[in-house]
C-alpha positions in Angstrom: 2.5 9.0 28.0 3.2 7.1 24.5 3.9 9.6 21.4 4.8 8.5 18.0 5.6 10.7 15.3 2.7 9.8 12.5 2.7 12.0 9.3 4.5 14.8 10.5 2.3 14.8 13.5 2.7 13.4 17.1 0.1 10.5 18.0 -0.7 10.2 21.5 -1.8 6.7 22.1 -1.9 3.8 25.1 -1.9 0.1 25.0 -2.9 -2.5 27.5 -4.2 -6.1 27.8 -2.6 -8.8 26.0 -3.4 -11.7 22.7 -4.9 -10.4 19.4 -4.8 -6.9 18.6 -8.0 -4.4 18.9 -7.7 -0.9 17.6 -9.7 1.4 19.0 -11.0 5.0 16.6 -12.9 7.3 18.4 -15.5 10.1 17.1 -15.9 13.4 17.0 -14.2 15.7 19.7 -13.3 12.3 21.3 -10.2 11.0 22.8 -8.5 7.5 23.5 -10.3 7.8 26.9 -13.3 7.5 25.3 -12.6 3.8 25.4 -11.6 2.8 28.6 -14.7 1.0 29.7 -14.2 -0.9 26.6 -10.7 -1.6 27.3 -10.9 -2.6 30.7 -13.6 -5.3 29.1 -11.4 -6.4 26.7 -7.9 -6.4 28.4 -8.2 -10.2 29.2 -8.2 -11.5 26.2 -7.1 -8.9 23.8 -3.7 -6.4 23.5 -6.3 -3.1 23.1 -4.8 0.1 21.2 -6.5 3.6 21.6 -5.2 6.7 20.4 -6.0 10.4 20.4 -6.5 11.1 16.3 -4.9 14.3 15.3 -6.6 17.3 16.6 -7.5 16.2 19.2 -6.8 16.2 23.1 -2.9 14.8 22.9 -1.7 14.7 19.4 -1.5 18.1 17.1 -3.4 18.7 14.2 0.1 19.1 11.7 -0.4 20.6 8.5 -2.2 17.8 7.1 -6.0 18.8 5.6 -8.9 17.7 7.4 -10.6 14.5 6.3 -11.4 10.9 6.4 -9.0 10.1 4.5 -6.1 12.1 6.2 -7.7 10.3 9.4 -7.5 7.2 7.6 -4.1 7.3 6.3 -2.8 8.3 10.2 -4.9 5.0 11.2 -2.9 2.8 9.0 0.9 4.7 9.2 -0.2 3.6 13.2 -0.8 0.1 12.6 2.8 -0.5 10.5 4.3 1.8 12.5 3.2 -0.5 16.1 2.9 -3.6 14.5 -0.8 -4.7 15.2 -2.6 -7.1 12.6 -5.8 -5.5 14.4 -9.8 -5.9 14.0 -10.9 -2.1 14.0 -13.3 -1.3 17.1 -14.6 2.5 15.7 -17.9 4.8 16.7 -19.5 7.5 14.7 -17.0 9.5 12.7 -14.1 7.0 14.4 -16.0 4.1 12.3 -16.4 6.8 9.1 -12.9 7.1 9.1 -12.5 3.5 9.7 -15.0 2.7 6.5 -12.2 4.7 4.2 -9.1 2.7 6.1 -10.9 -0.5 4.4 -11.2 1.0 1.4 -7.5 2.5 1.3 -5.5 -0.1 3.1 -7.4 -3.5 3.9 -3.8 -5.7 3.7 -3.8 -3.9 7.4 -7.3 -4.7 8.7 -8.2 -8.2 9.9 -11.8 -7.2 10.2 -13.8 -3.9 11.7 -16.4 -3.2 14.0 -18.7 -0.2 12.7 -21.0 1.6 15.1 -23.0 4.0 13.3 -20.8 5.8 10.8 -22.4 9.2 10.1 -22.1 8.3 6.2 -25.2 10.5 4.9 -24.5 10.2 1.4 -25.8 6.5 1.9 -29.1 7.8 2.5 -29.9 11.7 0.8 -33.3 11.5 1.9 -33.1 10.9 6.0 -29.7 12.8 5.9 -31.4 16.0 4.8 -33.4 16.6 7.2 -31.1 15.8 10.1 -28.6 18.2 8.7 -31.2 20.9 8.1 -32.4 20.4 12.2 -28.5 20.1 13.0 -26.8 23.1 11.5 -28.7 25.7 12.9 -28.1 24.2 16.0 -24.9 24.5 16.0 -24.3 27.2 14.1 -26.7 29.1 16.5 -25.1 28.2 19.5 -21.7 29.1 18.0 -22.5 32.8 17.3 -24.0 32.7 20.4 -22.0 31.6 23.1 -19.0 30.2 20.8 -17.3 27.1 19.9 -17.7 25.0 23.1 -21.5 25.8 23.3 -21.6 24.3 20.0 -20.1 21.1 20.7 -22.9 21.6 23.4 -25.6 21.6 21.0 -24.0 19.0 18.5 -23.9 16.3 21.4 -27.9 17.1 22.9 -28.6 16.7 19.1 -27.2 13.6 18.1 -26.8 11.6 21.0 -29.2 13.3 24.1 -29.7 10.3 26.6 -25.5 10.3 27.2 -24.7 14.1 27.3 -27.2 14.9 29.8 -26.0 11.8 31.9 -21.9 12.8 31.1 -20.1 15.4 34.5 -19.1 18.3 33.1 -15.3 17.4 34.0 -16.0 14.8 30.7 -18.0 17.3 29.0 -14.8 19.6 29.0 -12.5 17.1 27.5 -14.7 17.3 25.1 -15.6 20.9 25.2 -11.8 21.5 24.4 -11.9 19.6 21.2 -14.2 22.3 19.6 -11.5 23.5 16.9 -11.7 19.8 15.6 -15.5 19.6 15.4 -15.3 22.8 13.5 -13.0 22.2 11.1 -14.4 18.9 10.4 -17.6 20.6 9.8 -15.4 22.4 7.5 -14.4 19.5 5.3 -15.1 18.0 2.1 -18.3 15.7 3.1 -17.1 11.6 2.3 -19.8 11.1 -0.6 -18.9 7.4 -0.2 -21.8 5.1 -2.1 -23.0 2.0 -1.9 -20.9 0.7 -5.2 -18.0 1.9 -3.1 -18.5 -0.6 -0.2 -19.1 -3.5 -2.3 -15.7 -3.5 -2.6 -15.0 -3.4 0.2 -14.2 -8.0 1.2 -12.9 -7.4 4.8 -15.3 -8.8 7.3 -17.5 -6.4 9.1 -19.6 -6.1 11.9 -22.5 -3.2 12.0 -24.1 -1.9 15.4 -26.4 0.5 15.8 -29.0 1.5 18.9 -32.7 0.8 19.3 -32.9 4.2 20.3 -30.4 6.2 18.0 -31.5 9.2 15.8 -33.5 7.3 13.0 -30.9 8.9 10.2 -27.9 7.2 12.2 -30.0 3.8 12.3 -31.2 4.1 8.3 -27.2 4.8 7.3 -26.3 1.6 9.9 -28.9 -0.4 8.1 -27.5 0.9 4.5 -24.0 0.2 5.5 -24.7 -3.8 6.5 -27.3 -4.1 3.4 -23.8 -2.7 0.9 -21.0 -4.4 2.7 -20.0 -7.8 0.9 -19.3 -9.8 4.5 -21.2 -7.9 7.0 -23.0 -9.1 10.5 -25.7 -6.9 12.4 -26.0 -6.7 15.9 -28.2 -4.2 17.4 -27.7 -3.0 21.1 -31.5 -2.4 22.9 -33.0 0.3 24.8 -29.0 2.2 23.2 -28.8 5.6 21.7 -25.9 6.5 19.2 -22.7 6.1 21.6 -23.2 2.2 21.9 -20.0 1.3 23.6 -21.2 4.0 26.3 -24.4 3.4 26.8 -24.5 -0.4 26.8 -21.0 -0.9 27.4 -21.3 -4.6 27.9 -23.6 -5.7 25.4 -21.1 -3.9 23.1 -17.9 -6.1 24.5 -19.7 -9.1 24.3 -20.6 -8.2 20.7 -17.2 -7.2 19.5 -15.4 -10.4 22.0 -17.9 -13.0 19.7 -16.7 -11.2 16.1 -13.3 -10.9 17.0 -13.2 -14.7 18.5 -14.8 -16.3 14.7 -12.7 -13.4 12.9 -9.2 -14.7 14.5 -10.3 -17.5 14.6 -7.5 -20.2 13.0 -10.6 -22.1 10.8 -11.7 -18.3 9.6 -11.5 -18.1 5.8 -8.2 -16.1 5.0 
């Protein structure tokens, strides 16, 4: 399996397919895995990238701090150091990360795919009382039962319709990612406004579910209304994990922004 040493860490990650790039960034307690439905879509007309981030499943954590923009930085050492020119296919914290990659490094990015970034500074109001329900959830099963049991009750929380539908050999995978959950939890929170991603010129496509959490969809909805070239595409009868729960509604979406993105007319 493909390792490359990435900030002083080793990053597991897996290509297939072949033509324009797609990087994939997954979410919390995720791996490259995660995608394979997506990639198996894709492969025909795009060279697909997925990788496990730091801390998770196949690549150590390494000494670097926890945060979006450590995440961030290991996204864009990845793309120099394999030579994509990608559009950025990220979910949930995966397109968090991704929002600070276009902030930090956008001469890397051709263009990004966002599905519901958790970014709850966008919107103070819903965000508080989705935290306030969350934490105690967690937190509660943590002391409980301990760390697994809380990615337990993070994922019945935030995204309910998939967990309960996921085997328990998938649940594990992510079951065994608990240190990373926690010690994201742990982090600095991204405070990241709406000033900040006006300027933010890279061409962007928001998704979000009918049926997501209403926080997630408010944020989604705050994200497109901020971003200078955004689109909007929203997946029905979809909870939070889009690309899992309408898997091909979610290729389709990202196969028509990638086509007009790499397109040779596009502007740029």
């Amino acid at each position: 399996m493909p390792s490359i040493e990435i900030r002083e860490t080793n990053i597991h990650h897996e290509q297939a397919g072949v033509g324009p790039d797609l990087l994939f960034v997954h979410g919390m307690c995720g791996d490259a895995r995660v995608w394979e439905g997506q990639v198996e879509a894709l492969r025909a007309e795009f060279r697909c990238t997925t990788y496990d981030r730091r801390g998770h499943s196949r690549s150590p954590r390494g000494g670097e701090a926890e945060s979006d923009t450590t995440h961030a930085d290991d996204a864009a050492a990845l793309i120099e150091a394999l030579h994509l020119t990608p559009v950025v296919v990220a979910s949930s914290g995966g397109a968090r990360i991704t929002v600070e990659l276009l902030r930090r490094r956008p001469d890397l990015v051709r263009g990004a795919v966002l599905s519901e970034p958790p970014l709850l500074s966008l919107d103070s109001a819903a965000a508080e009382p989705f935290v306030a329900e969350l934490v105690p959830l967690v937190d509660g099963a943590l002391e409980r039962h301990g760390p697994q049991a809380a990615v337990d009750a993070f994922f019945a929380f935030v995204c309910p319709g998939l967990w309960s539908d996921l085997d328990d050999d998938v649940k594990d995978r992510y079951r065994a990612n608990a240190p990373a959950m926690l010690a994201e939890f742990e982090a600095p929170p991204n405070r990241i406004t709406a000033d900040d991603l006006a300027s933010i010129t890279t061409p962007v496509l928001v998704m979000r579910g009918t049926d997501s959490h209403p926080t997630l969809r408010s944020i989604a909805a705050q994200l497109a209304q901020a971003l200078p070239d955004a689109r909007w595409v929203e997946l029905e009868r979809c909870g939070h994990v889009t690309y899992a729960e309408q898997p091909e509604q979610f290729a389709a979406a990202v196969t028509a922004f990638a086509h007009e993105i790499l397109s040779p007319t596009a502007p740029g």
